[in-house]
N, C-alpha and C positions, 0 to 999 in steps of 0.2 A: 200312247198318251193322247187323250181327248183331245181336239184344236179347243181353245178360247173365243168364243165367240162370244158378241151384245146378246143374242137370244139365250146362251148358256149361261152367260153371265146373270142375265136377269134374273134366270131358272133357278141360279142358285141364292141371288136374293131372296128371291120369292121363297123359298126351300127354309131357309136361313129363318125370315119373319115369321114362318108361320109356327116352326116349329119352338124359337122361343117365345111367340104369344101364346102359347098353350101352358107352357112351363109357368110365365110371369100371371097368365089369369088364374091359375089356380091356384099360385103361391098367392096371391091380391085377395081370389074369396076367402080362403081360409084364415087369411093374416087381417083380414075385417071382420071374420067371426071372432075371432082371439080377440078384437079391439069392443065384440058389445055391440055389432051396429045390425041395422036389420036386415032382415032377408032380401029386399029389395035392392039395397045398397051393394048387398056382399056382391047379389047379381048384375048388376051395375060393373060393380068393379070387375068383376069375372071380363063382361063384355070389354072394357076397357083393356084390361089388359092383351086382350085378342089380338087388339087393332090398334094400340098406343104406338108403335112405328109405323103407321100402315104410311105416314107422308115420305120415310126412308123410299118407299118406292115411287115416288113422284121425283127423287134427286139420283135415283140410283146411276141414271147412263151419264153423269155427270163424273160418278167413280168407277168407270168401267175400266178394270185390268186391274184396281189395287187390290194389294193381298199384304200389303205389309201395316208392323205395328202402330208407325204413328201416319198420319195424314196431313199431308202438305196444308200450308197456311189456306189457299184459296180451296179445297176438297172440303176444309173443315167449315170454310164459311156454310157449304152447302148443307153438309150437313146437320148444325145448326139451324135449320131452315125447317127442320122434318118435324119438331112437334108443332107450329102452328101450320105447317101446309096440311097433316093431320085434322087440325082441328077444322081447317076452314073447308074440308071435303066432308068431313064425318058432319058440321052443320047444315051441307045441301040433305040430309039424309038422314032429318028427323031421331038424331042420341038426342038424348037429355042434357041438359048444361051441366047434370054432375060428371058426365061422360066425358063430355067435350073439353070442362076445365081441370079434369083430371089427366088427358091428353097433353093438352096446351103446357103444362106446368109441370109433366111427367121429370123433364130433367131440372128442377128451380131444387137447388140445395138450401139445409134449413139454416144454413152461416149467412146465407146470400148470396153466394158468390157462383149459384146455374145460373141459367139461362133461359126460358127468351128476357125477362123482366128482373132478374135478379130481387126476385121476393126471398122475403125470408121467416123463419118462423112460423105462427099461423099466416101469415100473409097467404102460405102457398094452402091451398086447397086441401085438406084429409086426406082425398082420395090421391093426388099426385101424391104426397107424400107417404100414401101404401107403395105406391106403383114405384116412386122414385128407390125404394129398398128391394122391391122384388125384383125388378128389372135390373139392377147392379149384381144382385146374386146369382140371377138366372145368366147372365151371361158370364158372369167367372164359372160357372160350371159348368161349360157348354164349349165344346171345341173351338178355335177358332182357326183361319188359314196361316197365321200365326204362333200359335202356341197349342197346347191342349187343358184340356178342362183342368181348374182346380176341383181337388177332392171339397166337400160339405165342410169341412173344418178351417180350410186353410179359407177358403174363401171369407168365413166369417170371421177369420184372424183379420186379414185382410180390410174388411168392413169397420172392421173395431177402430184400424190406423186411421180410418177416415170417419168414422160417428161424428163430427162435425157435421158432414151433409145430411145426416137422416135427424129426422123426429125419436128421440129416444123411445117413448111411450110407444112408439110403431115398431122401429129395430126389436125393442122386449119384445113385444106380441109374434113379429114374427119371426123371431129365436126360438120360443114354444111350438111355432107350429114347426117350423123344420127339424123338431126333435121329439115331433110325437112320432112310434114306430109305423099305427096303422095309414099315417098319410105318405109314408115315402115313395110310396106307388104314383103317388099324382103328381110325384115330379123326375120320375126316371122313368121315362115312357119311349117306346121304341121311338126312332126317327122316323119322321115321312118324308117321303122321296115327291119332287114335284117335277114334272115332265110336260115340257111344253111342245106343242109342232107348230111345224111352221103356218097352217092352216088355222091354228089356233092363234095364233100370234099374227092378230088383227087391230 
């Protein structure tokens, strides 16, 4: 059995992020193609989705050693912290404001009742409100240290109990895309493995 280490642990955040911002950008371009918006935009959201947790690793050593389902009151403060620490690194670094308020707003449900601002409706940004549907799906179907993936189906059972939090008009569109057959490639994609050394871990 491997030891646990802060470096391993990181390794396997970093592991963790990267590989469902791949999942979640490509479910965002194509559930923005589905929605009519343009090339620019879809590309946009593509990028967003990449990097929409990128602040999770700004609070990570702050959850070092959990693997279980729910997170202690003070862990979740932190976490709660990761779409604006997100935002506020990705604006040292020239995104665009549809970027960055697509980040920011990633988890604001359309009842009102996300988070950081408890917006609701259009309040919340288009593009969070792509990201805020792919991002729920991409991780129900994605293993966790906890449980294992929901199959495509259940997951959007799933979804259904909660369509409160999503923009309907977005949930439709991107119901179409995860049941066209030619795209299910672009979201069952092998894992990447991320491997740090201690040399690298500067």
């Amino acid at each position: 059995m491997n030891k646990v280490t802060p470096l391993s642990f990181f390794e396997e955040d970093i592991t963790e992020e990267i590989n469902h911002g791949i999942r979640v950008s490509n479910l965002a371009y194509y559930t923005a193609k589905s929605l009519g918006l343009y090339e620019t935009q879809c590309h946009e959201l593509a990028v967003a989705g990449m990097v929409h947790d990128i602040g999770k690793l700004r609070v990570s050593g702050y959850l070092y050693g959990r693997h279980e389902d729910t997170l202690k009151i003070e862990e979740m403060k932190y976490v709660r912290m990761h779409p604006r620490l997100g935002y506020e690194l990705l604006m040292r670094h020239d995104y665009s404001d549809f970027v960055v308020e697509s980040i920011l707003y990633h988890h604001e449900n359309y009842d009102g009742s996300g988070y950081p601002e408890n917006l609701a409706g259009t309040q919340i940004p288009l593009g969070a409100r792509i990201l805020r549907v792919c991002d729920v799906y991409a991780a129900l179907t994605s293993d966790r240290p906890y449980r294992k993936a929901f199959d495509s189906e259940t997951a959007v059972e799933l979804m259904i109990e909660e369509v409160k939090n999503f923009d309907m008009r977005v949930f439709l569109a991107f119901q179409r895309v995860i049941h066209e057959e030619e795209l299910q490639e672009k979201w069952e994609l092998p894992r990447i493995e991320v491997r740090i050394t201690e040399e690298e871990n500067i």
